[in-house]
C-alpha positions in Angstrom: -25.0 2.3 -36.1 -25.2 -1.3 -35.9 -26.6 -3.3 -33.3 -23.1 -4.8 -32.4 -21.8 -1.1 -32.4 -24.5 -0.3 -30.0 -23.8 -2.9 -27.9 -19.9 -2.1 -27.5 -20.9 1.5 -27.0 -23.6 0.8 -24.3 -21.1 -1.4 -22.3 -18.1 0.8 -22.9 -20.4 3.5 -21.5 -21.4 1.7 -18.2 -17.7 0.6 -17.7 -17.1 4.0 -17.2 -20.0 4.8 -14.9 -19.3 2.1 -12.7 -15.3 2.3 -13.0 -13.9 3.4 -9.4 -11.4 5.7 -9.0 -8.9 3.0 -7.7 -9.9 0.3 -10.2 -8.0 -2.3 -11.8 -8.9 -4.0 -15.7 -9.4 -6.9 -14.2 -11.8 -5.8 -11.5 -13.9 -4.2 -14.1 -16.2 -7.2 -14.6 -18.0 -6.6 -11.2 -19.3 -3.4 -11.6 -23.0 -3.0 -10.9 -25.7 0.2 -11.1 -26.6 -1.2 -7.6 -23.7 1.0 -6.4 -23.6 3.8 -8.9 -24.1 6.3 -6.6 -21.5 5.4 -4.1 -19.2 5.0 -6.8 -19.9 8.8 -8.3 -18.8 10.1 -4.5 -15.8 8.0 -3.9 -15.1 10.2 -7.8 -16.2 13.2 -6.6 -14.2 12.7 -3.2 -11.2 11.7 -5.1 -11.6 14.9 -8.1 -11.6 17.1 -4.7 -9.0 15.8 -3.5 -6.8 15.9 -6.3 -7.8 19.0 -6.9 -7.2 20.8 -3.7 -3.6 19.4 -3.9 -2.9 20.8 -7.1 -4.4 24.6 -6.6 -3.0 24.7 -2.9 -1.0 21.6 -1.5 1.6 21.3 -3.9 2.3 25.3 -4.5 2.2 25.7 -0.3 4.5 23.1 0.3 6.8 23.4 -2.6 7.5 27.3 -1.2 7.9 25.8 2.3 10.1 23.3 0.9 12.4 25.6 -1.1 12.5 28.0 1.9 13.7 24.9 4.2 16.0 24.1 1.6 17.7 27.3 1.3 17.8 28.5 5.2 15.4 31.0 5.5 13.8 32.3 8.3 11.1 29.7 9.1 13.4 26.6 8.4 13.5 25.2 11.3 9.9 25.4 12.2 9.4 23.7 8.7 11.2 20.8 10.0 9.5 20.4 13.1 6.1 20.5 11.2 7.8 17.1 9.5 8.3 18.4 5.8 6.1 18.6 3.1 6.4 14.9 2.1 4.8 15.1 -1.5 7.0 17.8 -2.7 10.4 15.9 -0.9 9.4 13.0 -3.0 8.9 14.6 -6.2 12.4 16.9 -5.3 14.0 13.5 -4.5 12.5 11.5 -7.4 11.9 7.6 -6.6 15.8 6.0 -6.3 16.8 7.3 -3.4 13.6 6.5 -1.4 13.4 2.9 -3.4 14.9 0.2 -1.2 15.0 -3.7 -2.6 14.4 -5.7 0.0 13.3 -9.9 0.3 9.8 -9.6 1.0 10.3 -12.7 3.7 12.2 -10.1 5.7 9.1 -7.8 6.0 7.3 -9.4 8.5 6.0 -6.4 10.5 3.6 -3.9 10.0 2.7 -0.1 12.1 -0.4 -0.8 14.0 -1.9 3.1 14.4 -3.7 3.3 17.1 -7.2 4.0 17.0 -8.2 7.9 16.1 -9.7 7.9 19.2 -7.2 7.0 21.4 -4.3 8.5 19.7 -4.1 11.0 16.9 -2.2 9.5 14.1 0.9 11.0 12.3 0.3 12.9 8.9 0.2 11.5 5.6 1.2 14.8 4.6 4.3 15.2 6.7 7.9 12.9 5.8 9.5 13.2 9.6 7.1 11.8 12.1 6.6 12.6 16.0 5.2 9.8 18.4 5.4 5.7 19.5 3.6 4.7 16.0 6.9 2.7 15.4 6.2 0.7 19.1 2.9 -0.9 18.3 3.6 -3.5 15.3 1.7 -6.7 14.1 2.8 -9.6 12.7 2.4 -9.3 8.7 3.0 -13.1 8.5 -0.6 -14.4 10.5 -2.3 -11.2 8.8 -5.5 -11.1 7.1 -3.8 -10.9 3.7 -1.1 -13.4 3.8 -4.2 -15.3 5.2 -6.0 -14.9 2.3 -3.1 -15.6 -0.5 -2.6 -18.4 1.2 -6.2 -19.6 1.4 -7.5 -19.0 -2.5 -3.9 -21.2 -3.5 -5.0 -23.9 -1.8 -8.4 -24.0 -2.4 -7.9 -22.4 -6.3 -9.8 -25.4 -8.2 -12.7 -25.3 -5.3 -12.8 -21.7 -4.6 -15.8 -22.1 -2.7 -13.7 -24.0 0.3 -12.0 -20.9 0.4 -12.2 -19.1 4.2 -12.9 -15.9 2.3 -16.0 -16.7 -0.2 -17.1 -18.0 3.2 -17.1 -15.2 4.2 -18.5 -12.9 1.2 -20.9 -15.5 1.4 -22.7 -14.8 4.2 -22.6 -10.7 3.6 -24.8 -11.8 0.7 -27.5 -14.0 3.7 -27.0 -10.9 5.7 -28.5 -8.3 2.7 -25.4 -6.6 2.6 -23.2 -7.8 -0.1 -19.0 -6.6 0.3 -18.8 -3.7 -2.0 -15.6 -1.7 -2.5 -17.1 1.8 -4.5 -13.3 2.9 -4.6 -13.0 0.1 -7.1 -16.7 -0.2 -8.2 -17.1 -3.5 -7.2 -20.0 -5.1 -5.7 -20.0 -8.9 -5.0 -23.6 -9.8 -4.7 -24.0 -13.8 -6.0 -21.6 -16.6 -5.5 -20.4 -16.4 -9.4 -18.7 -13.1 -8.5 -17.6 -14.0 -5.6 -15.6 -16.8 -7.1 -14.5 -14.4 -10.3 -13.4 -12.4 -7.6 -11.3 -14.8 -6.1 -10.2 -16.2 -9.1 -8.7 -13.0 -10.5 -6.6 -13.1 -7.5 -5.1 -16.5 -8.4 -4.2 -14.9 -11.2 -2.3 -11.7 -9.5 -0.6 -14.9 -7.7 0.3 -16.6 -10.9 1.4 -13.7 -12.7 4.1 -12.4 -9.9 5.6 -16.2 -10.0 6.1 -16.3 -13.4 7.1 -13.1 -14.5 8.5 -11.2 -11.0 6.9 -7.4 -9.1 5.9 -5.7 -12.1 5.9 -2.1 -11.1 4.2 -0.8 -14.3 1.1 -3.1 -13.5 0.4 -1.1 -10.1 -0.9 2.3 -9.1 1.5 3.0 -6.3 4.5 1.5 -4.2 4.3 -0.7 -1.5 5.0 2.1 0.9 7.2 1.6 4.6 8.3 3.9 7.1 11.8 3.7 9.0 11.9 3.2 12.7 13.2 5.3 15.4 16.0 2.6 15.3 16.5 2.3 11.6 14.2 -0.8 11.0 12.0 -0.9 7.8 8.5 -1.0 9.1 5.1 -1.9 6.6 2.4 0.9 6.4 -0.2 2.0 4.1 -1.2 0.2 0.7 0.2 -3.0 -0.9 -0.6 -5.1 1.8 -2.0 -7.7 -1.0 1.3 -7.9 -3.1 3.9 -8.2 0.0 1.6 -11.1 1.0 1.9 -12.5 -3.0 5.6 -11.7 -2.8 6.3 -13.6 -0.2 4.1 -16.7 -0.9 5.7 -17.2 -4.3 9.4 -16.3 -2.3 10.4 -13.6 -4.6 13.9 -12.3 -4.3 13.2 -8.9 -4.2 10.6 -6.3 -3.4 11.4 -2.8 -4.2 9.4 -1.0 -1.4 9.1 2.8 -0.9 10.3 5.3 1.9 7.1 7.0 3.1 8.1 8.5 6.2 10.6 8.6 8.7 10.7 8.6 12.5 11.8 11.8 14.1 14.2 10.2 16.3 15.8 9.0 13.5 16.1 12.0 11.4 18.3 13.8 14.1 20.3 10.9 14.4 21.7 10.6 11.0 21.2 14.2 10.0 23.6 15.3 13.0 21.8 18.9 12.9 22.4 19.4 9.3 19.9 21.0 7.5 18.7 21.4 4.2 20.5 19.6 1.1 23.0 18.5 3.4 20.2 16.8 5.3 18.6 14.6 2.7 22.3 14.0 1.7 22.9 12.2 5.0 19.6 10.6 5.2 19.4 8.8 1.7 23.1 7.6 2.4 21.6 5.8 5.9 18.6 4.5 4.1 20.8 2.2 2.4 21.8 0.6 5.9 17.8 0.2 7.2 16.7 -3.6 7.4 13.6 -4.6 7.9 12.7 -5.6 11.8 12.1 -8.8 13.0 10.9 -8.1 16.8 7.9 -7.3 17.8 7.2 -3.6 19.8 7.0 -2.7 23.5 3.4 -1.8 23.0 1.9 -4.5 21.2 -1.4 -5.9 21.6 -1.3 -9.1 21.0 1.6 -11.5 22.1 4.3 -12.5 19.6 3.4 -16.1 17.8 6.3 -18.8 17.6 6.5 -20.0 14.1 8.2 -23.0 13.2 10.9 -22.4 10.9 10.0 -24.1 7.9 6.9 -21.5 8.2 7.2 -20.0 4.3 6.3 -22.5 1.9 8.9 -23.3 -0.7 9.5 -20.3 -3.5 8.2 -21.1 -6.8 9.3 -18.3 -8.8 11.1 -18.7 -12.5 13.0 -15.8 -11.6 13.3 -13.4 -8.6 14.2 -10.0 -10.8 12.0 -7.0 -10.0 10.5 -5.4 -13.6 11.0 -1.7 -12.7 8.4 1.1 -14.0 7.7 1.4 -17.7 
């Protein structure tokens, strides 16, 4: 073998080492043996996970699906648990818990109280208990729309940028930001403006060519209100803030849970098929709200209402899944 050979194969080879289980092409670049280790758990973590699923989630709550579905003894205590939500999705498939909303719409977000304070509804369960749906922030003065907005305006001097201030001075503390989930370690001002700068990109990409489902790991998951309002939870955070920035028409977002209030309301004490019958039909009427909750933290901020900047997208068609 060549030296050039050897070379490929010796960088292929630590790509993979330092490759995080949620890592994107792009992000591939900041890998470092500095955080090998860290980045072999959040693998082993994730392999554990997976696997656990597989060999007992999946079987378990497919049976305890099936028997809710088909009225057995049991049923309604299968309910009250909240559903197995993994097995409903995969019985549903994606349509019917795909909405399309305008992203500008999607302005608030489920602040989860702290696991101390307040246990927090299951990520395994579809029908959830409890006020999560009271407590909401406002997605519009987050940290993320924040930060789309900060690396556009500062993109040919990324180093203005609020943000690489702010990597910056993990690096003068000793502890450079590192995401081992991704593999990425940002430990010198070049990477931290590579880092940046790939974002721009993301930016640039969704204005030109539209949400490109294919490109992206998972949805940009939401939960429905006791009242029927679309709430933000969970991952894509990042792209609803791109979305909107760039004023895309659309954002296909997906159903992740539901509140349990809800649930009885529209299911009218059907059960079973009948059940997600009536439910997928109300989904289509949920909006997104626009108030804040009753148990808020922070007070609601007036924004004028020329707040979102004008939309600069060629075309505001969603690119479904490849």
């Amino acid at each position: 073998m060549d030296t050039k050979n050897r070379e490929s194969v010796a960088a292929s080879d630590a790509g993979s080492v330092f490759k995080g289980p949620d890592a994107d092409p792009e992000m591939l670049q900041f890998g470092s043996p500095k955080i090998r280790h860290k980045v072999w758990l959040a693998h082993f973590t994730n392999w554990t996970r997976a696997r656990a699923q597989r060999s007992l989630g999946l079987p378990v709550g497919n049976m305890l699906l099936m028997r809710w579905l088909q009225g057995k003894p049991g049923a309604q205590y299968i309910e009250r648990a909240g559903l197995p939500r993994h097995n409903l999705e995969a019985f549903l498939g994606e349509r019917p818990l795909t909405l399309h909303i305008d992203p500008r719409t999607l302005i608030r977000n489920v602040d989860f109280m702290p696991q101390k304070r307040q246990k927090r509804p299951s990520s395994l369960a579809f029908i959830w208990d409890g006020s999560w749906d009271l407590r909401r922030d406002d997605l519009r003065v987050g940290t993320r729309y924040r930060f789309i907005t900060d690396i556009d305006k500062n993109r040919h001097q990324l180093e203005r940028a609020e943000h690489f201030q702010t990597l910056m001075a993990c690096i003068e503390r000793g502890q450079p930001w590192s995401s081992p989930r991704q593999g990425i370690l940002l430990d010198a001002p070049e990477k931290i403006k590579a880092y940046l700068d790939v974002y721009v990109g993301y930016l640039d990409d969704m204005a030109s060519r539209g949400y490109v489902a294919s490109r992206t790991r998972d949805d940009v998951g939401v939960a429905i209100s006791r009242e029927g309002r679309i709430l933000k939870i969970n991952r894509g955070l990042h792209r609803l803030a791109m979305a909107q920035y760039v004023g895309l028409g659309q954002l296909p977002v997906r159903v992740r849970a539901v509140h349990r209030i809800w649930w009885d309301e529209v299911t009218q004490g059907a059960s079973g098929l009948a059940a997600l019958e009536r439910m997928c039909v109300a989904l289509r009427e949920c909006v997104a709200e626009q108030l804040p909750g009753p148990l808020d933290v922070e007070a609601d901020v007036a924004l004028p209402h020329d707040f979102w900047p004008p939309a600069r997208m060629a075309y505001s068609r969603c690119s479904s899944r490849a």
